[in-house]
C-alpha angles and dihedrals in degrees: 000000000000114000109273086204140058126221092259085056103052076052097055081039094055093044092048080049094052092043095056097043085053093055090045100057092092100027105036116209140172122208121231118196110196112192134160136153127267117321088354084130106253092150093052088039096054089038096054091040087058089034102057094031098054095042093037102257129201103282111153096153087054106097101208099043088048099053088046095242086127100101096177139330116213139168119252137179106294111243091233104070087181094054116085115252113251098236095233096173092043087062095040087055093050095049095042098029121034089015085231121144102239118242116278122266108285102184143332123330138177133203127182111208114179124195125202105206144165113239115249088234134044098241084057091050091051096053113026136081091227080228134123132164124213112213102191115201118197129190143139119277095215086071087049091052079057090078104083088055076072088071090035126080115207103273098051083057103048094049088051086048089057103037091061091047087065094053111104103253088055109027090088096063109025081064093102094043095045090057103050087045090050084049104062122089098231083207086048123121103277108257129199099194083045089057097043091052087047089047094051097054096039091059083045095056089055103047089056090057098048082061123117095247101066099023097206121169113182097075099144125209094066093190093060094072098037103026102153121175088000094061109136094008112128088249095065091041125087128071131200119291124178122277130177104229084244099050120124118209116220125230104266098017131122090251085062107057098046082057097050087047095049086057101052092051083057092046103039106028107019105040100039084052094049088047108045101032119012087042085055091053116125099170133008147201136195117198114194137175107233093164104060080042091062096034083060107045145283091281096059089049090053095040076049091054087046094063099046087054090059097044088056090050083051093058131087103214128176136089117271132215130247089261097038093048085067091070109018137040131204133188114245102181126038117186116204110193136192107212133216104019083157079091102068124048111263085251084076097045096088083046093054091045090052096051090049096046079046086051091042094042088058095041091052101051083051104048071043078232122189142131090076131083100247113200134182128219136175099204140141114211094212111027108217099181139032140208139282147132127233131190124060139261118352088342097077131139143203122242158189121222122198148104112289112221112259107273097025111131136190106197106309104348112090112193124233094208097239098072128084120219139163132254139195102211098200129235132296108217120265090235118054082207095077091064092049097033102113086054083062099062090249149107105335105273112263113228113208127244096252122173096214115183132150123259137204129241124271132262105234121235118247124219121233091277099059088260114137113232120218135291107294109242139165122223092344082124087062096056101048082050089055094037105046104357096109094054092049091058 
């Protein structure tokens, strides 16, 4: 894969490093990214960690909670006083109080966590301050899935956008778009009103991918579908048009000025994020929703795969030395996650680890990916149901228990929001194969028969004494050991 940075920015890269190592002699962090892709669950991720750590939650697989060396976990002032403040307590309030899932993650948000511990050892007792802060960075993995535009010029990305618009998950809504870009003459005036016409369907194009219904993952430009303050701006506005690999664009054409916008996407959006927050990474996580994937085809599992496969090359895995560490961080664990598994009965857990090693397994071998500890998980940060069985004798089921959103349905029954009921999920398949099984070259792939709904949030249980205990979860013990264990030790 081409370098997705010049010589000048591994410089600015290696002063922003020394500058942060510097800060950190007296006051030691680690900084956690937490990505995923559209509706994975960042937002309630990052809002249980903080939850159970700070009131003390339920996490008998976390070392250093469960020996009782966790003194106390607090918020403190973020170091990055430019970067917005993830509103930990707004999305608290919307999961405990108003049992709302809180919006989706927007942009890009920091949190600082500190914890106050006792080393394992007693060396570790003798020198060390017993104190680490978590700097959590947020932000949305479809701008990650922007990076590899920065080894890409504008008419390689535009053929791979349309050729992707031709494959058979896509080709029945891409259809509008397709036809105005084949329209334009690329040595054509430029045209403002042209490009905003090319911009518009081309947007549309992408939110109708990111529905439900179809699941797909890989939908660059990142920013089209969540420009914030640079909505409307002509950086944000162009869109692929067809070019012949030997075509040469004119000065003033339409062509042109595609061209001129795309860069500076690259130069003004990509490359500053790469730089000043994914560069600055110690430790990451990648949240994904296989289960909406699988609901939704074999396509959406491969385009899944797919962009697993980008956000690896994004990466900069390995271990560093005492002297490289100074200038240049790497990330040395990578979590990939498999959320809500609150929606399928424990009995399909292993299943749903075993189809996302199976996805990660694949993705790895082709970022040719190596130098970090990769791990898998099937977890839900906040556990909405629980378990259950219904039926009687030899004909039981296994089940999930909670409160359907308002407006959920399962065949004719639409739920009011307010009432409980119980649901039997469906079965993942016992081989991973039979959902990739088309990429192979073999049989078609077999999608399960799975019953997805949404469900509320929890009401969380009270102790004897009328005290609320701490968000619900399942495994999420296991990801802050695998996350942050080692330097809790």
């Amino acid at each position: 894969m081409p370098s997705l940075t010049s010589i000048a920015d591994e410089a600015r890269i290696a002063l922003d490093t020394l500058s942060d190592r510097t800060s950190n002699l007296w006051s030691p962090s680690l900084r956690l990214g937490v990505t995923g892709l559209s509706r994975a669950g960042k937002t309630v991720f990052i809002s249980s960690l903080v939850h159970n750590l700070i009131h003390g939650g339920r996490l008998p697989l976390f070392d250093a909670q469960a020996s009782g060396r966790i003194a106390k976990a607090y918020l403190e002032h973020q170091p990055d006083d430019a970067v917005p403040r993830f509103q930990y307590e707004d999305h608290v309030a919307d999961l405990v109080e108003r049992r709302v899932w809180p919006d989706s993650t927007r942009a890009i948000s920091e949190l600082r966590l500190t914890i106050e511990f006792e080393s394992a050892s007693a060396w570790g007792r003798m020198f060390s301050r017993g104190r680490l802060s978590i700097d959590i960075v947020d932000y949305p993995g479809e701008w990650l899935l922007d990076l590899p535009l920065l080894g890409k010029n504008y008419a390689q990305f535009a053929r791979e956008a349309l050729d992707s618009a031709a494959e058979a998950s896509r080709s029945d809504i891409s259809g509008e778009w397709v036809r105005l870009s084949r329209s334009i003459d690329p040595d054509g005036p430029a045209d403002e009103m042209q490009a905003r016409q090319l911009f518009d369907a081309f947007s549309d194009y992408l939110r109708q991918c990111k529905h439900d219904s179809r699941a797909l993952s890989t939908l660059p430009p990142g920013r089209f579908l969540m420009p914030g303050d640079l909505e409307g701006s002509p950086a944000l506005t162009f869109g692929p048009i067809p070019l012949a690999e030997d075509h040469k664009i004119k000065p003033g054409s339409f062509a042109a000025m595609m061209e001129r916008r795309y860069e500076a996407y690259k130069r003004h959006v990509v490359k500053p994020f790469f730089r000043e927050h994914i560069a600055r990474l110690d430790r990451q996580i990648v949240l994904v929703d296989a289960m909406q994937a699988i609901n939704a085809g074999a396509e959406a599992v491969g385009d899944l795969e797919r962009a697993l496969t980008e956000i690896l090359n994004c990466f900069r895995p390995g271990k560093g030395s005492l002297l490289t560490d100074l200038v240049q961080r790497r990330i040395d664990r990578i979590l990939i996650a498999a959320t809500k598994a609150d929606h399928m009965h424990r009995e399909s857990h292993q299943r749903m680890q075993a189809i996302v090693r199976r996805l990660a397994d694949r993705a790895i071998a082709r970022a040719n990916f190596s130098g970090a500890e990769v791990d898998v998980l099937a977890m839900a940060a906040v556990r909405a149901t629980r378990e259950g069985t219904a039926g009687s004798g030899k004909d039981q089921l296994p089940v999930i228990i909670g409160t359907p959103i308002a407006g959920e349905s399962i065949g004719d029954e639409t739920f009011d929001g307010e009432t409980e009921t119980a649901v039997f999920p469906g079965d993942l398949p016992e081989r991973p194969s039979t959902l990739f099984a088309k990429s192979d070259s073999g049989p078609p792939a077999v999608a399960p028969e799975i019953r997805f709904i949404r469900f509320r949030p929890p009401r969380l249980e009270q102790t004897a004494e009328g005290a609320k205990l701490s968000l619900p979860h399942i495994r999420l013990d296991q990801a802050l050991e695998f996350l942050v264990g080692d330097q809790l030790a």
